[in-house]
C-alpha positions, 0 to 999 in steps of 0.5 A: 467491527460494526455492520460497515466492516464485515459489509466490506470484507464480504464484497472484498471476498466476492471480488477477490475471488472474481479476480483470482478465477476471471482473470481473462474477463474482459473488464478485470482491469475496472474489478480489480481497481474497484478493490482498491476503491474498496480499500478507501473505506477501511482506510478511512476509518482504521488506515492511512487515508493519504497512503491509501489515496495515493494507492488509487493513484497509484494503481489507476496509472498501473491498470489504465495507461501505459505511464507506469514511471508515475505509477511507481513515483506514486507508490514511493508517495505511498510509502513517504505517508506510511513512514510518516505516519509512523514517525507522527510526522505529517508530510509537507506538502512541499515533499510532492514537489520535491519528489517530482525529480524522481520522474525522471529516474530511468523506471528500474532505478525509480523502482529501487528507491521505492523498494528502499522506502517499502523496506524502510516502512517495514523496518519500522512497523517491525520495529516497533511491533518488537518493542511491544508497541502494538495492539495485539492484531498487528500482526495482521498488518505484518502479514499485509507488509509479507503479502505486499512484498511477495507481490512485488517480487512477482511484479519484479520477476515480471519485469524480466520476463512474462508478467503474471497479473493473477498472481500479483493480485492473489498477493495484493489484492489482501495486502491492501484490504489488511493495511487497510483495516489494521495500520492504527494497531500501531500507534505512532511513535511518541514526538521527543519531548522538547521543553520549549516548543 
């Protein structure tokens, strides 16, 4: 780690805490995407820079506007480069517009294929750290998949009755600050050798 890392954690630090203590501070929504803002610079260096792009998307839909289907539809996104980069597969892109027909999906269905893509991310990132294919801080990346699904069993649970915005970011907020900096202790799968390309 250099003098740009801990320069993130320290800021990330003091942000998280803001928005764990200040969740009624009338610009919580504009802290709190500034975290994800933040996000992008490991990400860029350590990460998955598309998947943490698309997370920005993703969350400016989710924090500003009321059109939560295309904050979901970019999450399912979000998986596709997580999967893909595990695979050592660049995505097409012609899969966006594939995906498109996913808009459509009433919002709880949309949110089923993305959790089925979230569990398909995290079998193979589990997968492949069984097998020994990691660096030993993987297990940070691990524990960054835990806290993503611990927020969004509160974000479900918040569908069907009162949201609790706090709590979901207690657990998102250091979600995306660990696959941030830990997704390349897990090298991608090796592409099957083919004798003529």
């Amino acid at each position: 780690m250099d003098k740009t890392d801990y320069s993130v954690l320290v800021v990330f630090l003091f942000l998280y805490v803001f928005i764990t203590f200040c969740g009624q501070c009338p610009y919580i929504n504009a802290v709190r995407f500034s975290v994800i803002c933040l996000c992008l610079i490991p990400a860029m260096r350590y990460g998955v820079p598309m998947a943490a792009a698309f997370t920005l998307l993703s969350d400016g839909f989710l924090l500003f506007s009321s059109y939560e289907k295309m904050g979901v539809f970019f999450f399912c996104l979000v998986q596709l480069f997580y999967i893909s980069f595990f695979l050592d597969k660049r995505p097409s892109p012609w899969c966006f517009f594939f995906c498109l027909p996913l808009i459509l999906l009433p919002l709880p269905v949309l949110g089923g294929v993305y959790a089925l893509l979230f569990l398909l991310h995290a079998f193979i990132a589990f997968s492949l750290w069984k097998q020994k294919k990691a660096k030993p801080f993987f297990g940070l990346y691990l524990l960054g998949l835990f806290l993503f699904i611990c927020c969004d069993i509160s974000v479900a649970i918040g569908y069907f009755s009162a949201p609790n915005p706090i709590l979901i970011w207690i657990f998102y907020a250091p979600s995306q600050i660990l696959l941030a900096f830990t997704a390349k202790a897990l090298p991608p799968l090796p592409r099957p050798f083919v004798l003529y390309p």
